[in-house]
N, C-alpha and C positions, 0 to 999 in steps of 0.2 A: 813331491811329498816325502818320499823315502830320506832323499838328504836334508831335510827340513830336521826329521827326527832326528835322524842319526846327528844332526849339532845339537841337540835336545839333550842326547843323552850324554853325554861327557859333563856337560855345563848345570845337571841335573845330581850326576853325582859329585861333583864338586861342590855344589852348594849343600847339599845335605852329607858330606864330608863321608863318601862312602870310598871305597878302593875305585882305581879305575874297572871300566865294563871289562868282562870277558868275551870276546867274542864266538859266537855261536855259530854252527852252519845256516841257523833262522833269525841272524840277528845279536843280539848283545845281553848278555846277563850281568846283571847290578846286586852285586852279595848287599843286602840291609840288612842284617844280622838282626830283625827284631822280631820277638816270640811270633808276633800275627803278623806278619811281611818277612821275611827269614829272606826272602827274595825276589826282583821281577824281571823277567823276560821281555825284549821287547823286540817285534816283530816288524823293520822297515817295511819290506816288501811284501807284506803278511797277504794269502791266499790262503786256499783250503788245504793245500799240498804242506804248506809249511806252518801253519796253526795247529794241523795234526801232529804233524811231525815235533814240533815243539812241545804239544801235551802229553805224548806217548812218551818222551824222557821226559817229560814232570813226574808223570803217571807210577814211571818204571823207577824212578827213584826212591817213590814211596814218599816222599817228603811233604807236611802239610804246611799252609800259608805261604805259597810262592805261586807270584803272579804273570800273568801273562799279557800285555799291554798290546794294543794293536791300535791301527788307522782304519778302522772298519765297524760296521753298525753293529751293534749289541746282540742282534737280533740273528743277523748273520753267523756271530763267532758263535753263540749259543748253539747251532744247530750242529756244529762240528763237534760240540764237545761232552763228555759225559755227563752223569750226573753229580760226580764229585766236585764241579766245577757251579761256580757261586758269578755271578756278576755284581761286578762291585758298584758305585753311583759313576753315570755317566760322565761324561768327563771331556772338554773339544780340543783340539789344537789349535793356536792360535799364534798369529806371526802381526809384525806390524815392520816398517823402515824406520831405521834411526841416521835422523840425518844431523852434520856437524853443528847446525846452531842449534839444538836440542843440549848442545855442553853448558850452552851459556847461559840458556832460558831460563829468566828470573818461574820459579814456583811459588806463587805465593801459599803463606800457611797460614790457613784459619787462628783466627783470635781465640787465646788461649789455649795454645798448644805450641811447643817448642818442636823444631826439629833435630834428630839428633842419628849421623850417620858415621861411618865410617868403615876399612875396608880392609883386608888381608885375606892372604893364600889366594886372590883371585877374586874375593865374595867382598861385594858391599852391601851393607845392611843399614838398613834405614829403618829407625823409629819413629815414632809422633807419643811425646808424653804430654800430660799435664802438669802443672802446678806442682803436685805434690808428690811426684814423680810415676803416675800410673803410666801404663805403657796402655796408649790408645788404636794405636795402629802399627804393623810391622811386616816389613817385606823383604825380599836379597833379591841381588844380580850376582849372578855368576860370570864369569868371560876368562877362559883357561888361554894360556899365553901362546900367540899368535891367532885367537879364533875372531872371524868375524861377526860371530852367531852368540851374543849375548842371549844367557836363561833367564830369566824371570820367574820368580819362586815365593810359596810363600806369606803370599800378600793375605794377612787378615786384621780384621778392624773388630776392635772389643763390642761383643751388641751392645753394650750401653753408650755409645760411643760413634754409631752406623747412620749413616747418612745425613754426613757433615762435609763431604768431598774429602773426608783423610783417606778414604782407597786411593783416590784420582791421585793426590800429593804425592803419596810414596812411590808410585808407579812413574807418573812424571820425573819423581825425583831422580829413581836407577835408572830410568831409559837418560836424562843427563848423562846420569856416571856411566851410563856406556857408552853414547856419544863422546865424550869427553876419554875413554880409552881406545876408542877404534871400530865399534860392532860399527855395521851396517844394516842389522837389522836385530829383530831378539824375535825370541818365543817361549812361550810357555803353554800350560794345560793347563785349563780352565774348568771350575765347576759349575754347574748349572748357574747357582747363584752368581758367580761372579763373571759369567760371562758378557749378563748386561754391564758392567762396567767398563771391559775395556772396549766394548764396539762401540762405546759415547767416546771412547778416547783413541777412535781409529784404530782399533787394533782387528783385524779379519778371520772370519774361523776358516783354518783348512782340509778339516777330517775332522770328524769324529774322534776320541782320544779314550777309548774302552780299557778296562779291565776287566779279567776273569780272575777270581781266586782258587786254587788248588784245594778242597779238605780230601786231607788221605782219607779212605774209605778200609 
């Protein structure tokens, strides 16, 4: 699991176009520079020893809205931590294998809707518009150069627009475009909601995938 995350997070801030992680003695910190995420921590090997240790220099920093990500139940991290600390929406880790005919595999795209992708700095992003050019569905792949471990990111379908199989297409689509560049396998984090969709599309939970929020007190 540990090394599961840790290809997570490189290919996570690359898609969301953040500096590379810094590395922490509990893991890896991802500067997000944004007013209510300013930053989040992420904990491979997260225990008690080292979720403490990780919140006590959040704590001691005094800094509000920076998070702390773990592979451990909700329920768990909460007991380790103060009351300044916020649990955010649950959240899983989810991995699946991408094997080389996944490059070539025709997807097909529901009637009336076009598809519309393409790729740079590493990130391919994949649309689904209609007609008059609304944007119905949209997702990225990440895969930073030489990594086996495509991210998967991203993926949401407009609700007026939900449950037409445009998740399934665009997801289908990047796991192609990372077959097609080399992953052997991908992952992403999952939200409650969307979890049922990739376990129809063979994709497997492997932890739990939690946040804590910091509010300075």
């Amino acid at each position: 699991m540990p090394d599961l995350v840790r290809a997570w997070v490189p290919g996570y801030a690359l898609s969301r176009g953040l500096p590379p992680a810094v590395e922490e003695p509990w893991g890896a910190r991802l500067d997000v520079g944004l007013p209510h995420h300013r930053a989040r921590h992420v904990l491979p090997d997260a225990d008690e020893i080292t979720v403490r240790k990780a919140a006590a220099h959040i704590e001691a920093a005094g800094e509000p809205c920076v998070w702390l990500k773990t592979c451990l139940p909700d329920e768990t991290v909460a007991g380790w931590l103060g009351a300044q600390w916020t649990s955010n929406s649950p959240g899983f880790l989810m991995s699946t294998a991408v094997e080389p005919r996944e490059a070539t595999a025709a997807v097909p795209v529901p009637a009336g809707y076009a598809l519309v992708s393409g790729s740079q700095h590493g990130v391919t992003e994949v649309r689904l518009v209609t007609p008059d050019g609304t944007v119905a569905a949209t997702g990225q792949m990440a895969l930073g150069r030489g990594a086996a471990t495509a991210v998967i990111d991203q993926i949401e379908t407009d609700p007026d627009h939900r449950r037409r199989g445009l998740g399934s297409v665009v997801v289908r689509t990047l796991i192609g475009a990372a077959a097609g560049a080399g992953a052997t396998d991908a992952v992403l984090c999952a939200s409650v909601e969307g979890r049922g969709l990739y376990e129809a599309l063979g994709w497997r939970t492997r932890a739990p995938f939690t946040s804590f929020i910091h509010r300075a007190m």
